[in-house]
VMD Tcl script that draws the C-alpha trace (Angstrom):
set ca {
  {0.33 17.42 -8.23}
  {-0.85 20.51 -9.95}
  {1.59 23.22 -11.95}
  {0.85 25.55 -9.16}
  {1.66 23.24 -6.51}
  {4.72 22.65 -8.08}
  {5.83 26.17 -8.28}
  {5.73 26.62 -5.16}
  {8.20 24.32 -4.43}
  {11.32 26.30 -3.01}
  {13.85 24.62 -5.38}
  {11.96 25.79 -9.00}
  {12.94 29.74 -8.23}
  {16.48 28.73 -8.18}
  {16.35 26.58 -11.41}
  {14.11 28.45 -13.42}
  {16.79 31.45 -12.54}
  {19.63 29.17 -13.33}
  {17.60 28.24 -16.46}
  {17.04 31.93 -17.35}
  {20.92 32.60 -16.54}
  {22.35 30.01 -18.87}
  {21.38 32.01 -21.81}
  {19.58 29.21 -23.53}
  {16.01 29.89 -23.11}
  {14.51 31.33 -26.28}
  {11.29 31.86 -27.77}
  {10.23 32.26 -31.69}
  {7.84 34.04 -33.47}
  {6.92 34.06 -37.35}
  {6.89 37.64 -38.83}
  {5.14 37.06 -42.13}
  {7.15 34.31 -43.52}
  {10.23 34.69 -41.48}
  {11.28 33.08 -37.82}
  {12.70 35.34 -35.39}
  {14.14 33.86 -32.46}
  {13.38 36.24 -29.21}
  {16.26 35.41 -26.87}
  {15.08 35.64 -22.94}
  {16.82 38.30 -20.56}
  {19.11 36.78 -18.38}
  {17.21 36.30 -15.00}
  {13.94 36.34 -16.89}
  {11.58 33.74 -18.05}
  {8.81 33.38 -20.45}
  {5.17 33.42 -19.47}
  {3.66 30.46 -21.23}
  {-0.58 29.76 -22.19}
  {-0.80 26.72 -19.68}
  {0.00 28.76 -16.47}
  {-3.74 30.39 -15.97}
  {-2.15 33.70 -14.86}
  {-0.09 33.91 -17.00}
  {-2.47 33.41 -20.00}
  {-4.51 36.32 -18.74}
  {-2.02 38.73 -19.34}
  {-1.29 37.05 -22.49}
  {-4.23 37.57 -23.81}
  {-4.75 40.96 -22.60}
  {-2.11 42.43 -23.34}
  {-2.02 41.19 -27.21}
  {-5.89 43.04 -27.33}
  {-4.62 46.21 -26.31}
  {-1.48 46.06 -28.12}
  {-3.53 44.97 -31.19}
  {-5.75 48.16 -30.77}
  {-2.79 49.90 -31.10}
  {-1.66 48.30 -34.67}
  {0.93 46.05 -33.39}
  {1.41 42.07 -32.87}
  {2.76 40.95 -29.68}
  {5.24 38.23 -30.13}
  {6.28 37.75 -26.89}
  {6.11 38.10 -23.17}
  {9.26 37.52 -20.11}
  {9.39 38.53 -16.64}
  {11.88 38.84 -13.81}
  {11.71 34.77 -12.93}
  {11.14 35.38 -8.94}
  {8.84 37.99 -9.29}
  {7.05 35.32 -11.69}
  {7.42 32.27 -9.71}
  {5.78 34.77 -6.71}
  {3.11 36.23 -9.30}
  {1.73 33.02 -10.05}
  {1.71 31.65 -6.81}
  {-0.39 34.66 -5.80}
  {1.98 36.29 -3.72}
  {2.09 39.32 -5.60}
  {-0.47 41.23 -7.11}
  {1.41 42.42 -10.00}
  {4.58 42.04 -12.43}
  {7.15 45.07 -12.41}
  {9.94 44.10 -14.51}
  {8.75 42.27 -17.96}
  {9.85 42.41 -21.39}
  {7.27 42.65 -24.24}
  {8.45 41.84 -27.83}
  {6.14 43.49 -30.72}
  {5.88 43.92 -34.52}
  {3.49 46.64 -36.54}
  {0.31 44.77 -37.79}
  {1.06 46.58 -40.97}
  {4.60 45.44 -41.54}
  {4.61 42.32 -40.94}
  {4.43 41.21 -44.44}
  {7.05 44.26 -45.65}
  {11.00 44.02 -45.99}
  {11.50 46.32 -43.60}
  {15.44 47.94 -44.54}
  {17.69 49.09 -41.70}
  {17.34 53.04 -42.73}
  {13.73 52.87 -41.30}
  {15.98 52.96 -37.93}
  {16.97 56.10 -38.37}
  {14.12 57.48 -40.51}
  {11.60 56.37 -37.19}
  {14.51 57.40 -34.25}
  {14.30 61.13 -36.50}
  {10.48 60.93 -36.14}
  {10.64 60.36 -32.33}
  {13.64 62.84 -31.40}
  {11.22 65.25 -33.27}
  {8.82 64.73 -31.05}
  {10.66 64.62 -27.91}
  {12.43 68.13 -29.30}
  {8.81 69.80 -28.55}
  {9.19 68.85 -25.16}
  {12.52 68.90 -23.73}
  {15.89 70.69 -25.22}
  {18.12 67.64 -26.80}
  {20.74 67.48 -23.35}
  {21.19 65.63 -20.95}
  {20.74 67.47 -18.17}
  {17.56 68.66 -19.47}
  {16.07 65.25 -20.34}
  {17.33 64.13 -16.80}
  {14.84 67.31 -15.29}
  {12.48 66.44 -17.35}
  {12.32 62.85 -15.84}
  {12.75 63.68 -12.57}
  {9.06 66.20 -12.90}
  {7.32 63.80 -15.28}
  {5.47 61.70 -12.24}
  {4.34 64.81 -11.07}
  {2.44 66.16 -14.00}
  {1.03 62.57 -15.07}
  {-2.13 61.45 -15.29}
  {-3.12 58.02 -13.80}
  {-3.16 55.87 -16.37}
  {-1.81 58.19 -18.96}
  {1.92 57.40 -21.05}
  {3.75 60.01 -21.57}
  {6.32 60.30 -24.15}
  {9.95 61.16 -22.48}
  {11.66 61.42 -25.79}
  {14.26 59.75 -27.61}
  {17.09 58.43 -24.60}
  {19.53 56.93 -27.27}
  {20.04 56.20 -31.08}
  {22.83 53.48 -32.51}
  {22.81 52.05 -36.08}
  {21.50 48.54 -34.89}
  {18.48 50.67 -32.99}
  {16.51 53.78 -31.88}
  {15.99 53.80 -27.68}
  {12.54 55.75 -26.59}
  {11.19 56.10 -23.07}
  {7.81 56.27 -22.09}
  {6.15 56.89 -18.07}
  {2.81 55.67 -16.77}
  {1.55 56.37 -13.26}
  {-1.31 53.23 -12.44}
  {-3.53 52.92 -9.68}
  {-5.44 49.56 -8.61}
  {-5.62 47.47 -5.70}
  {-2.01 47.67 -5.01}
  {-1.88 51.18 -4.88}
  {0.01 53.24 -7.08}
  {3.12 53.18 -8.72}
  {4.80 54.82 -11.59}
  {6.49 52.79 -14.68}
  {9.20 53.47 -17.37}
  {9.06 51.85 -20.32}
  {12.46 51.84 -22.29}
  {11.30 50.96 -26.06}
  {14.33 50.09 -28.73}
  {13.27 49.80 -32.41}
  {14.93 47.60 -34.34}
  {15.17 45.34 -37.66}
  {15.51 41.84 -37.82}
  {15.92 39.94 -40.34}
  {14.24 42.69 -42.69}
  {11.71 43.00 -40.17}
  {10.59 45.52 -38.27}
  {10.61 44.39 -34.07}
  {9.75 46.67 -31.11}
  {11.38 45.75 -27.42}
  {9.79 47.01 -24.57}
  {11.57 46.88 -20.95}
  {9.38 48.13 -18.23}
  {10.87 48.52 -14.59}
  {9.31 50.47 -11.38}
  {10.50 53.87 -11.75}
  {12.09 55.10 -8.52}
  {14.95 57.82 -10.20}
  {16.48 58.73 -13.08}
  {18.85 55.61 -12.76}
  {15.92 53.49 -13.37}
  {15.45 54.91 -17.29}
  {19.60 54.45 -18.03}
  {20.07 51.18 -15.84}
  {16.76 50.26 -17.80}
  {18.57 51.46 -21.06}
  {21.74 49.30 -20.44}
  {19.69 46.21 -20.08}
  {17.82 47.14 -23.20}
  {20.87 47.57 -25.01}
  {22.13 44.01 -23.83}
  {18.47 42.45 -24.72}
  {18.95 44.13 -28.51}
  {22.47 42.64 -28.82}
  {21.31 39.33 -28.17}
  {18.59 39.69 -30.22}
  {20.70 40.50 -33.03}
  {23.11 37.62 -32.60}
  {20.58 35.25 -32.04}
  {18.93 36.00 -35.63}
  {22.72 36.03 -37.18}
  {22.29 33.70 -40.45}
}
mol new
graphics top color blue
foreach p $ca { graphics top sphere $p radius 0.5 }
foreach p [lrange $ca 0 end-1] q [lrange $ca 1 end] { graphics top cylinder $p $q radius 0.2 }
display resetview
């Protein structure tokens, strides 16, 4: 029987969620000389080479994340919408996590102050476009799908800093055979093991709950991350 026969047996969504669930799943990547173990969100699960879909996006998105100066290290999805995804019921992936590293660093000791050296860099950039509040980041938001371009990111600003990590947002409005829908990427920049690792958490956006209920499960996906690199 073939892998995709297999998944679409009805009793693999339920144990590749009970798999993600348990907390065990965890992938690892080599930053230079060093191992970092990427822990797995819980309800999520790793896209692997031998799954033909998931291999596409593998590849593509480490060429245009390469064009950009980084490595990606790793890829996990939302296991239903994954199971569905490569069984072809679904056209696309909404909620994935994307683990990175700068090209340029990866070969660096990377010290924890570059935290708050690159969250000062960001806020400085988000300053030029929205007042450092609440309220007005939360307007902001609300009128960014309006004023974006298909296909275009735009920069939200900085939506939270902490010693351990600096939390950016970013929106994108696509358009393909699905239609189109607007994303929010929640980015957290972090060190690891004197290494410099990028977190992305994209999610539909609907409101502004889905940039701080996207936060939250950043912030949970950074803790683990942190513990599961503990010496």
């Amino acid at each position: 029987m073939g892998e995709h026969a297999m998944l679409g047996r009805p009793g693999f969504a339920a144990l590749a969620l009970a798999a993600a669930t348990s907390g065990a799943m965890s992938a690892e990547a080599t930053i230079g000389d060093v191992s970092i173990n990427l822990p797995t969100p819980v309800s999520f699960c790793e896209l692997i080479d031998r799954e033909p879909s998931d291999k596409r996006l593998i590849d593509y998105a480490a060429d245009r994340v390469a064009k950009g100066g980084n490595k990606v290290l790793g890829i996990s999805a939302d296991c239903q919408q994954l199971v569905d995804w490569r069984a072809g019921k679904r056209k696309t992936l909404d909620d994935y996590v994307q683990y990175h590293t700068p090209i340029s660093a990866m070969k660096e000791s990377v010290p924890a102050a570059r935290i708050k050296e690159t969250c000062t860099v960001l806020r400085a950039e988000g300053d030029k476009l929205v007042s450092n509040t609440v309220q007005d980041m939360k307007t902001r938001i609300e009128q960014s799908p309006a004023g974006i371009k298909l296909n275009e990111a735009s920069f939200l600003g900085v939506v939270d800093e902490e010693p351990s990590a600096c939390y950016a947002a970013t929106m994108m409005k696509m358009t393909g055979e699905i239609g189109t829908k607007t994303q929010v990427a929640i980015i957290a920049h972090t060190v690891v093991k004197n290494k410099w690792v990028i977190v992305y958490r994209f999610a539909l956006y609907l409101n502004f709950d889905s940039v701080t209920n996207g936060l939250a499960q950043l912030k949970t996906n950074v803790v683990a991350l942190l513990a599961a690199n503990q010496p």
